[in-house]
BALOBA-1460 file (C-alpha; in Angstrom, 3 decimals):
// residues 157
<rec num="1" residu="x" x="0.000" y="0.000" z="0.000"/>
<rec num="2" residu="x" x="1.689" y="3.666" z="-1.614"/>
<rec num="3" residu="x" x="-0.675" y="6.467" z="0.389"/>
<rec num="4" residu="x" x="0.752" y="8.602" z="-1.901"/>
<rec num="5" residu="x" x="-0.349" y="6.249" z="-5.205"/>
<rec num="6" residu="x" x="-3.844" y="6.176" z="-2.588"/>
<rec num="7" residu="x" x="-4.227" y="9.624" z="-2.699"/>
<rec num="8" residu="x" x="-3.281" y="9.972" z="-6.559"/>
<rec num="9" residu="x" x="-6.116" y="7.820" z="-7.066"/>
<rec num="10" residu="x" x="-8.775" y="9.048" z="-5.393"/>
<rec num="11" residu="x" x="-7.611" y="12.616" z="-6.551"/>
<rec num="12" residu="x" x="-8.149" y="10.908" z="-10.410"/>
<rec num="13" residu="x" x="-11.793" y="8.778" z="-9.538"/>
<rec num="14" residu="x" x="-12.660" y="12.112" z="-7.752"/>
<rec num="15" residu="x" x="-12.094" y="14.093" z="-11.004"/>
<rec num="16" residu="x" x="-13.706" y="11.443" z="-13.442"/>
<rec num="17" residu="x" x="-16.964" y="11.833" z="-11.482"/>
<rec num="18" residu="x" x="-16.512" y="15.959" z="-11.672"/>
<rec num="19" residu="x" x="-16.955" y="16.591" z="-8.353"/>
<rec num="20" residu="x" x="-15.096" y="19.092" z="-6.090"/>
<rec num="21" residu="x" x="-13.120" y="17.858" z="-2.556"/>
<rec num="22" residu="x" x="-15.533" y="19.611" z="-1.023"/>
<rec num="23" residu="x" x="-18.492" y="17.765" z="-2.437"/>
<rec num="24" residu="x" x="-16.573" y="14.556" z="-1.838"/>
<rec num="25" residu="x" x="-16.058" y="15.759" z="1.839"/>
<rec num="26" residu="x" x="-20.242" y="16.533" z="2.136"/>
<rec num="27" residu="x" x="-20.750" y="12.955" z="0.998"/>
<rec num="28" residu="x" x="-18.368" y="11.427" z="3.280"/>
<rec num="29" residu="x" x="-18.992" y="13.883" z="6.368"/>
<rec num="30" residu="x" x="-15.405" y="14.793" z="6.093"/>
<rec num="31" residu="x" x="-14.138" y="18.363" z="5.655"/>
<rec num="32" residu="x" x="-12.361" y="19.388" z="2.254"/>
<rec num="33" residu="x" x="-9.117" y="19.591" z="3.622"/>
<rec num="34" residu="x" x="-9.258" y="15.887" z="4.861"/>
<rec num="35" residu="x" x="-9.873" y="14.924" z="1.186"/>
<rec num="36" residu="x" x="-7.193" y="16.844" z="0.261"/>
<rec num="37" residu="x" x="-4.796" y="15.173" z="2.839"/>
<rec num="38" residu="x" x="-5.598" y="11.851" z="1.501"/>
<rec num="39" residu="x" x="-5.045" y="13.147" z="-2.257"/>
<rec num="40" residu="x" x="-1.121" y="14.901" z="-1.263"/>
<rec num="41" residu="x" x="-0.822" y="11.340" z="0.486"/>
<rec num="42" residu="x" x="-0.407" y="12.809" z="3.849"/>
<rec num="43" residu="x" x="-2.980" y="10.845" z="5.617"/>
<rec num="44" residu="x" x="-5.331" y="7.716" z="4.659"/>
<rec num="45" residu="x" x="-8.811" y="7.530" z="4.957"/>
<rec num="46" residu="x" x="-10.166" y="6.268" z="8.367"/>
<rec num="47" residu="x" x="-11.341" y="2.564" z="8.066"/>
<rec num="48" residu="x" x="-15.182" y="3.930" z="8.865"/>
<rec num="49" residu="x" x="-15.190" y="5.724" z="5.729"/>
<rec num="50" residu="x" x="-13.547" y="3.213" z="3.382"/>
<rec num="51" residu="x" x="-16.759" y="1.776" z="1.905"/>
<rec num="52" residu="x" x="-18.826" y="4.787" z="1.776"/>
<rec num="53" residu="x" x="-15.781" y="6.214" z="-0.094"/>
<rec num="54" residu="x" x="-15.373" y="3.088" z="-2.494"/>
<rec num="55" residu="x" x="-19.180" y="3.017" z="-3.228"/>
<rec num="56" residu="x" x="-18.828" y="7.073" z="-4.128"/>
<rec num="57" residu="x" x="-15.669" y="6.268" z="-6.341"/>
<rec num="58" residu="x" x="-17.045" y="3.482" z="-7.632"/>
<rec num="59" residu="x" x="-14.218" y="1.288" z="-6.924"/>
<rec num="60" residu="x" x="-13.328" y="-1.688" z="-4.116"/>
<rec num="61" residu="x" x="-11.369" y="-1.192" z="-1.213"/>
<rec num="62" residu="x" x="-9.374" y="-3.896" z="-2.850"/>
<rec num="63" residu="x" x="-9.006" y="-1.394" z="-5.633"/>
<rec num="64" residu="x" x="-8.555" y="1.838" z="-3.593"/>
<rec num="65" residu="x" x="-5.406" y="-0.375" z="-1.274"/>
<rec num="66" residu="x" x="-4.113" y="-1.098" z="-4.683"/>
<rec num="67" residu="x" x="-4.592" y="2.493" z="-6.260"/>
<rec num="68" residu="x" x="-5.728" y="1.013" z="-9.227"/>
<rec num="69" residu="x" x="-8.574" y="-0.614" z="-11.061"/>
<rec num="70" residu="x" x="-7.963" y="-4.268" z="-11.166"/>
<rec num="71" residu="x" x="-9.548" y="-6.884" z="-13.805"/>
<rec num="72" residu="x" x="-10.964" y="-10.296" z="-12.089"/>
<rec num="73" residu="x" x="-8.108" y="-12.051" z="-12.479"/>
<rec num="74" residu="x" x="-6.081" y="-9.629" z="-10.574"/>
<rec num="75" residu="x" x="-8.450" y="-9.097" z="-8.189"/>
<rec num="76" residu="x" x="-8.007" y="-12.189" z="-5.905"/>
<rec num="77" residu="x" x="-4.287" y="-11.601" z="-5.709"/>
<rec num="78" residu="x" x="-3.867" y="-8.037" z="-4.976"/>
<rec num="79" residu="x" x="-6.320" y="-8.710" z="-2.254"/>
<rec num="80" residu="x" x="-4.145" y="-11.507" z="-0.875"/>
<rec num="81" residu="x" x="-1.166" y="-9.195" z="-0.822"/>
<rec num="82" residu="x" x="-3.301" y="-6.642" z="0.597"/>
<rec num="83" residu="x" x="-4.450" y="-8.710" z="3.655"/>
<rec num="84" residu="x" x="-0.766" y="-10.499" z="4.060"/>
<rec num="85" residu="x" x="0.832" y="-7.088" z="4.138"/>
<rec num="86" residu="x" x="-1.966" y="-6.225" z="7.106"/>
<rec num="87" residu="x" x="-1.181" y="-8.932" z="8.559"/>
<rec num="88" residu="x" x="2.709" y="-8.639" z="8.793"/>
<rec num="89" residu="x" x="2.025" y="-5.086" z="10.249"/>
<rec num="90" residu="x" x="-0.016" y="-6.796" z="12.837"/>
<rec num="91" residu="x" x="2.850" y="-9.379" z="13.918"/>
<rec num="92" residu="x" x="5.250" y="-6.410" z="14.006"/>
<rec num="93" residu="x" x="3.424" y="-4.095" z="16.340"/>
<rec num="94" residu="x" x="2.565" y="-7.373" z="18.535"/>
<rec num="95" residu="x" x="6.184" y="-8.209" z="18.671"/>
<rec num="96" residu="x" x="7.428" y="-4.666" z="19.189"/>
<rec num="97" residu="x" x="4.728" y="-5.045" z="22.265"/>
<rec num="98" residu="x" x="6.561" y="-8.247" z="23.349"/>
<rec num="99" residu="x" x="10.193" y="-6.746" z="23.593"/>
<rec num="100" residu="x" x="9.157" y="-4.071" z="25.705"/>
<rec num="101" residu="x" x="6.960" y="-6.353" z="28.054"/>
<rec num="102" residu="x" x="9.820" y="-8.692" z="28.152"/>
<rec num="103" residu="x" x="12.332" y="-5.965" z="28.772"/>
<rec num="104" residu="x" x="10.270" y="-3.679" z="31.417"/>
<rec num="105" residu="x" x="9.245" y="-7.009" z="32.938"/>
<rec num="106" residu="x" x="12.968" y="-8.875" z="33.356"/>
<rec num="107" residu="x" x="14.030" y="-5.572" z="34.723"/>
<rec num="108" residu="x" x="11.427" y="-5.144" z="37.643"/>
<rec num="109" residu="x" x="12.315" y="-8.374" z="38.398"/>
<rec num="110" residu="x" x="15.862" y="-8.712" z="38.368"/>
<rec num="111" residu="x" x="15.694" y="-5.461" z="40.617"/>
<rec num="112" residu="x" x="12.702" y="-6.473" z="43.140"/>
<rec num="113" residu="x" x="15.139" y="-9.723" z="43.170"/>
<rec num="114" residu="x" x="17.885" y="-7.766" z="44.258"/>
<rec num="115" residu="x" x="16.748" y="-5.481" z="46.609"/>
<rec num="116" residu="x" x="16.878" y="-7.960" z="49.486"/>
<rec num="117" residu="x" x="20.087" y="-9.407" z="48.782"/>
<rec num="118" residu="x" x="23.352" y="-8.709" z="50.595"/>
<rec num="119" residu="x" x="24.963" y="-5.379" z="49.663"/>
<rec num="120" residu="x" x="28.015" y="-6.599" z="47.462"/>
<rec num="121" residu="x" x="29.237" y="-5.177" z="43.832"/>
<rec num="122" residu="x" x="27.562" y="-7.933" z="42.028"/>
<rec num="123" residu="x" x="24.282" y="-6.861" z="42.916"/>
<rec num="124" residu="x" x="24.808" y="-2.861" z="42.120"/>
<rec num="125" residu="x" x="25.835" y="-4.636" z="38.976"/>
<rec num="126" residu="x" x="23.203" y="-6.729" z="38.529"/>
<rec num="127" residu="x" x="20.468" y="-3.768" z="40.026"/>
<rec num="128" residu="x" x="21.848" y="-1.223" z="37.230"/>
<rec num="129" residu="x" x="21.594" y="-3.833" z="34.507"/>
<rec num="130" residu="x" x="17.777" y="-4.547" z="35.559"/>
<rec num="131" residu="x" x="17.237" y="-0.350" z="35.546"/>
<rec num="132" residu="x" x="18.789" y="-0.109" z="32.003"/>
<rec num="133" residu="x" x="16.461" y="-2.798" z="31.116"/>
<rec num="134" residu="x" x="13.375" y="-0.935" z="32.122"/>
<rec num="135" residu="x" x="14.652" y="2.136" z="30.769"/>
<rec num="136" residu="x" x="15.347" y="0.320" z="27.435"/>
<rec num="137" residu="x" x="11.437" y="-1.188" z="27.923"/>
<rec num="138" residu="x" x="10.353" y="2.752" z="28.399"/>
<rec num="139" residu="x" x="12.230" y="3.863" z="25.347"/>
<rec num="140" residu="x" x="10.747" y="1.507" z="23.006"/>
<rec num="141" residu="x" x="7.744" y="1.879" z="24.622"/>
<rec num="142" residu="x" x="7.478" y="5.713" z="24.299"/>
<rec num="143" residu="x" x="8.652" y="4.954" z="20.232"/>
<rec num="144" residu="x" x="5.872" y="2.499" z="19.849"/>
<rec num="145" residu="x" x="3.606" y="4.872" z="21.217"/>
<rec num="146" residu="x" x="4.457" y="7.387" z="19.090"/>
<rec num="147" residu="x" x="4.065" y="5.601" z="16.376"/>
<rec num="148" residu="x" x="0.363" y="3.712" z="17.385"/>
<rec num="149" residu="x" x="-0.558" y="7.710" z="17.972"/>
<rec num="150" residu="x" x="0.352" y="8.821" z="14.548"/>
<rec num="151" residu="x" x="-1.596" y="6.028" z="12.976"/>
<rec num="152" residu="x" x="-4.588" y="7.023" z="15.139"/>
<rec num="153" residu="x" x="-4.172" y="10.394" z="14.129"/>
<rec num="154" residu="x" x="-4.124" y="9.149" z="10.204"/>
<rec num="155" residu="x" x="-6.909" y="7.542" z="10.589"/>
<rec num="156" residu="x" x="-8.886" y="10.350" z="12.550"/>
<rec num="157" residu="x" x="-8.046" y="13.025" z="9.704"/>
């Protein structure tokens, strides 16, 4: 999926059906500066608004992921690749969600674990390492955040 090719084509369907962004917008409930953020490929269309979209451009959301009209025999590909690049964006935020459980967690524990053993330089060692390992967990974290926000935000334009 190219948002930019996206917003090429529904700048082109938009045009063959003579009708203005705002009148696009009206239809959809949208403003006309949303419309023209998904045409400059700045933002996507929010899933809610996908099929009313399609039905007003006349196209599939098959065809509007694929910015492009596709025959029959195309169809049932492009909308494999469509829902197997979905679904590898899934796995990746789930195990981007793992590694910082796994680091956030190991580090509470290694230092709840150490804070009632004997004072000795092994376990300042071993108290720092668990504290870099939550801080790592709280820098990926704030990344993934960051980027979960910004594809609510997409979606919400």
């Amino acid at each position: 999926m190219d948002q930019r090719q996206i917003g090429k084509f529904i700048a082109e369907l938009r045009n063959e059906k003579s009708m203005t962004q705002s009148e696009l917008g009206e239809k959809l409930g949208v403003t006309n500066k949303t419309v023209s953020r998904w045409e400059n490929g700045n933002y996507m269309p929010d899933i809610s608004l996908i099929t009313t979209l399609c039905t007003e451009l006349g196209i599939s959301a098959n065809e509007l992921l694929c910015a492009q009209h596709l025959k029959d025999s195309e169809f049932k590909m492009k909308a494999d690749e469509n829902l197997i690049e979905t679904l590898n964006k899934i796995k990746n935020i789930r195990h981007e969600k793992s590694i910082i459980d796994f680091f956030t967690g190991a580090g509470t524990g290694i230092v709840i674990s150490c804070l009632f053993s004997p004072l000795s330089i092994i376990r300042t060692v071993v108290i720092l390492t668990g504290i870099a390992m939550i801080g790592i967990g709280w820098y990926r974290k704030a990344k993934y955040d960051k980027m979960v926000f910004q594809l609510l935000d997409e979606h919400n334009q």
